[in-house]
C-alpha positions in Angstrom: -13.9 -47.9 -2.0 -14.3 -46.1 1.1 -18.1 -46.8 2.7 -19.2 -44.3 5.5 -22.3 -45.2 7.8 -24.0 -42.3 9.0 -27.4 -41.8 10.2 -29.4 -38.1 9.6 -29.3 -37.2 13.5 -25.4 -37.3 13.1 -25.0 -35.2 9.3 -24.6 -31.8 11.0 -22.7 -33.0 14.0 -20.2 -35.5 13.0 -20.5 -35.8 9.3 -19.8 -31.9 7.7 -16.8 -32.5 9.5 -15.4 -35.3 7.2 -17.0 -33.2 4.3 -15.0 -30.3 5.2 -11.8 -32.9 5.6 -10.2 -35.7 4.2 -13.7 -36.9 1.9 -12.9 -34.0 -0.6 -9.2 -35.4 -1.4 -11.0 -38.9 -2.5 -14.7 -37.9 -3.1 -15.1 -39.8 -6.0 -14.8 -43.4 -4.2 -17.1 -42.5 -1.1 -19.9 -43.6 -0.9 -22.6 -43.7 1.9 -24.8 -45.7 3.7 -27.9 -43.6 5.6 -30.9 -43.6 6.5 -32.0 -40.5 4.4 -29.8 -38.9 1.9 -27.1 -36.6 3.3 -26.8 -32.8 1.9 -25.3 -32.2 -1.0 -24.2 -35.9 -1.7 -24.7 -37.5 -5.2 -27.3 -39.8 -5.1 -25.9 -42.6 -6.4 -23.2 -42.7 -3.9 -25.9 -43.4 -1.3 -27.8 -46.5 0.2 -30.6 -46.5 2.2 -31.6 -48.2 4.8 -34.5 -46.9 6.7 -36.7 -49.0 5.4 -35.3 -52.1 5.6 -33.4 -51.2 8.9 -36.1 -49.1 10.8 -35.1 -46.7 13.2 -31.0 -46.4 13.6 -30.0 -48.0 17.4 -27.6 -49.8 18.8 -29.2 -53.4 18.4 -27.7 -56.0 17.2 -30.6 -56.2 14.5 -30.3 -52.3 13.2 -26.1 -53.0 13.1 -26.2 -56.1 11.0 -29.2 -54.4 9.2 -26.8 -51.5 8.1 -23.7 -53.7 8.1 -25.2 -55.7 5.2 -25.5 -52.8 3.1 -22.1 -52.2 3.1 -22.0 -55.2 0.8 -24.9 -54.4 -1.2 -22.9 -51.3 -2.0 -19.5 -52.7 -2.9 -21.6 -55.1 -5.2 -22.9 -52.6 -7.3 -19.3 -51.1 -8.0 -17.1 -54.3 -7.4 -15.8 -54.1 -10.9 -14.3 -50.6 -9.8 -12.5 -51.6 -6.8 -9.4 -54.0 -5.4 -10.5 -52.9 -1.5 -13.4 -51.7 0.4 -13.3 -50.2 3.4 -15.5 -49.3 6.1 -15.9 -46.2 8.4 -17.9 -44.8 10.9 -19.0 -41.0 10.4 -16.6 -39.8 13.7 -13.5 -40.5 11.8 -11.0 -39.3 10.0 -9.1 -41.6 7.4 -5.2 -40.3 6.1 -6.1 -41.1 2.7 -2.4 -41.2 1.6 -1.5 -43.5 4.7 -3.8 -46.0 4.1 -3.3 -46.3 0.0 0.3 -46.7 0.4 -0.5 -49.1 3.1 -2.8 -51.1 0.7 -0.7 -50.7 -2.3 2.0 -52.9 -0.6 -0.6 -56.1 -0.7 -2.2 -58.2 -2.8 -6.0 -58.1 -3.4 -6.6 -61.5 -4.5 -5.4 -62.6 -1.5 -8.0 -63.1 2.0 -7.6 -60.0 4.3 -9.3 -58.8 6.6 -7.5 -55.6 8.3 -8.3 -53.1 11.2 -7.6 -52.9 14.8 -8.3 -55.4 17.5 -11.1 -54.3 19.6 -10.0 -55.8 22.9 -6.2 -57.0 24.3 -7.2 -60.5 24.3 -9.0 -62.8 21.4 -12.8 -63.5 21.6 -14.1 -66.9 23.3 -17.2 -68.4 21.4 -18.9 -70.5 24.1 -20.8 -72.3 22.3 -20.2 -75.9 21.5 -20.1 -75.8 18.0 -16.9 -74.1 16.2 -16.1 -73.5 19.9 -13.0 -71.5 20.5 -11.0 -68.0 20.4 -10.8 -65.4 17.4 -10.2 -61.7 17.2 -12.3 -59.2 15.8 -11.7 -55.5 14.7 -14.0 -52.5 15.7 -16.0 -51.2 12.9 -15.4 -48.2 14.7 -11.8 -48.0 13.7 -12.2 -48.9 10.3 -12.1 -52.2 8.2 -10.7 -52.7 5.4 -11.4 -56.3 3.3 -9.6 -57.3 -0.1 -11.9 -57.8 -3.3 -10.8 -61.9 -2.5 -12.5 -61.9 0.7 -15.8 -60.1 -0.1 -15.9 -62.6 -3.0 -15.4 -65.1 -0.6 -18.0 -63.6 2.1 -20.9 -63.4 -1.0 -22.9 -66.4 -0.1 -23.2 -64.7 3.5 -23.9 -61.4 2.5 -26.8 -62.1 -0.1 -29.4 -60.6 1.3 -30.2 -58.6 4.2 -32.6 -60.9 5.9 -29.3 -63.7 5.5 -26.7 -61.6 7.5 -29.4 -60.0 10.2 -30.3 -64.0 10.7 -27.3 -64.7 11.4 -26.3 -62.0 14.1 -29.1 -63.4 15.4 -28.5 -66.8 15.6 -25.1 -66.0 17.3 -26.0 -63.2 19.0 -23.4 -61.0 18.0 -23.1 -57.7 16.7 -22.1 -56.8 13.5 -18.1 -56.5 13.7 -18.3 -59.8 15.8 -20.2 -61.7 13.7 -18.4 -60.7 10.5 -15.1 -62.0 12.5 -17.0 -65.1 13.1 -17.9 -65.6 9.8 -14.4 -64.7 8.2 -12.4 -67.2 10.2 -14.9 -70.5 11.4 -16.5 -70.3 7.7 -13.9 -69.2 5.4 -10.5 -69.6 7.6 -9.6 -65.6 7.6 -8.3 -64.3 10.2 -7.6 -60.8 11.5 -4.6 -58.5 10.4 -4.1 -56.4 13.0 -3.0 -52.7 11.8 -2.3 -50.7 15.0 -2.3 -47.5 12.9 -6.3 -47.9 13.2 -7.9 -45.8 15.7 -11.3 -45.5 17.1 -12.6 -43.0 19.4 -12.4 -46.2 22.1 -9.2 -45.5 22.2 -7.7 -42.5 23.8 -4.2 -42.7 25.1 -2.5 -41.6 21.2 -4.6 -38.2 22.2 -3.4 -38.5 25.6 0.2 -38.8 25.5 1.6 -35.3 23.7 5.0 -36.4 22.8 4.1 -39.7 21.2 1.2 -37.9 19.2 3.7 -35.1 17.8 6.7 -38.3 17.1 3.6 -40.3 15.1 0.4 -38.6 14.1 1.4 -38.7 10.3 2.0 -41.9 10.3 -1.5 -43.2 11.0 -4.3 -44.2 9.1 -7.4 -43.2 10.8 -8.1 -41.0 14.0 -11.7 -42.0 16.3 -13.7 -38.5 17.0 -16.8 -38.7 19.7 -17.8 -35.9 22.0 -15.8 -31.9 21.7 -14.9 -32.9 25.7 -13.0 -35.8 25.1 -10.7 -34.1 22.2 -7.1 -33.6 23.0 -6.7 -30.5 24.7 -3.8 -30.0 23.5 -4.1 -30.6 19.7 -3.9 -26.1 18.8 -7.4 -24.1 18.2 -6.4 -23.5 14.1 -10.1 -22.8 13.9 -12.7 -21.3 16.0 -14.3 -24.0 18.4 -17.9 -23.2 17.0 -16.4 -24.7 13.5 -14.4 -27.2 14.7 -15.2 -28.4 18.1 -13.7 -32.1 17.5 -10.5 -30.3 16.4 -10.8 -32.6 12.8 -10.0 -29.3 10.6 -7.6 -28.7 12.7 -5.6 -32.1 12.5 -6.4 -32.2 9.0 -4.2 -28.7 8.5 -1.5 -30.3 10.6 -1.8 -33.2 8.0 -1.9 -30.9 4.7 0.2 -27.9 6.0 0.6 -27.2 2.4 -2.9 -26.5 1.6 -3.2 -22.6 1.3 -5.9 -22.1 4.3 -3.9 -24.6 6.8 -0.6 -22.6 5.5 -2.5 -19.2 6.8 -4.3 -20.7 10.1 -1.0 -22.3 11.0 1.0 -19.2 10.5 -1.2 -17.2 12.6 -1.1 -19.8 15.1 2.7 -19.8 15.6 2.9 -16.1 15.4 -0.3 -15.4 17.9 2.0 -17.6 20.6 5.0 -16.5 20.2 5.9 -14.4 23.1 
């Protein structure tokens, strides 16, 4: 089950980009969380949240708000999935990468996968469960088994229970899931360095390593047109694809007919 948070201000910037991309190749087990409905999206593959959430912001109220209805989702279609994962709407998953990655564990067991969101491990100061833990950016993508969202249930009830307790704690919503996951339940991270949010720039910065391993990983992290790679190859006009994502996903699926064409013209348009 692959969950993508979105807001409406971000559907014609960021989102027709994953619609255009990788959603089409696994539409049928996407589903959305928004504050309105996105274009063209069945309805039933969408959850709501402006009215229980208010405004979308960076608070830590409106991210737990939204975070929880990840889990309101995945309950209404547990029966029908082994994994859920989570994404923001400026990335872009290798479908293929990460089912063969999943395929290779088991579901009933605890994980909790994605990609450390700083060097070191987190220090709780407070006195009680006091100590370190790591936590993974939503913003890279998270993937939990259907064990651990079984396990996580109590916590994830309601809304008004998870929001309390990002509040309590003070921490945002990846934070305070990590929190949860390993002082209540004993989980801890997995750490999958093929995980990539747009925090993270040097695989777009360093050419050679990005050519020796860019189809090997699971998710790419796109932001702002000025902070893509510039020198990831213009397949597409920049008006259509100004974060380059149709363009990667080509590079990805050379064997589509379109890419075949673009990629083609590319290579013969350079060639001196």
């Amino acid at each position: 089950m692959y969950v993508v948070r979105t807001v409406s201000k971000y559907h014609s910037s960021r989102l027709v980009y994953l619609l255009q991309t990788w959603i089409p190749l696994v539409h049928e087990d996407v589903y959305f969380v928004s504050d309105i409905y996105p274009p063209n999206i069945t309805r039933t593959h969408v959850i709501l949240t402006e009215t229980t959430c208010g405004p979308s912001s960076h608070s830590v109220r409106s991210l737990c708000c939204q975070t929880t209805h990840d889990f309101i989702l995945y309950r209404r279609y547990e029966s029908q999935y082994d994994w859920f994962c989570h994404f923001d709407d400026d990335q872009y998953v290798h479908t293929d990468n990460l089912r063969e990655y999943l395929s290779k564990l088991n579901f009933n067991y605890p994980y909790y996968i994605g990609r450390n969101s700083w060097n070191i491990s987190f220090k709780r100061r407070k006195k009680s469960h006091s100590g370190r833990f790591w936590f993974a950016t939503l913003g890279a993508g998270v993937c939990l088994s259907k064990r651990t969202l079984h396990m996580l249930e109590p916590y994830t009830r309601t809304v008004s229970q998870f929001i309390d307790g990002c509040q309590r704690e003070y921490y945002p919503d990846d934070i305070y899931l990590a929190f949860l996951l390993k002082n209540y339940l004993n989980i801890s991270l997995t750490k999958n360095f093929r995980f990539h949010s747009h925090l993270e720039r040097p695989l777009f910065n360093d050419k050679q390593e990005f050519i020796n391993t860019f189809d090997q990983q699971i998710t790419f992290g796109f932001r702002l047109p000025q902070e893509v790679s510039q020198y990831l190859p213009n397949l597409f006009s920049k008006d259509i694809d100004p974060l380059r994502m149709r363009t990667l996903h080509c590079l990805l699926y050379a064997q589509l007919k379109d890419c075949q064409k673009r990629i083609q013209n590319y290579v013969f348009n350079t060639v001196e």
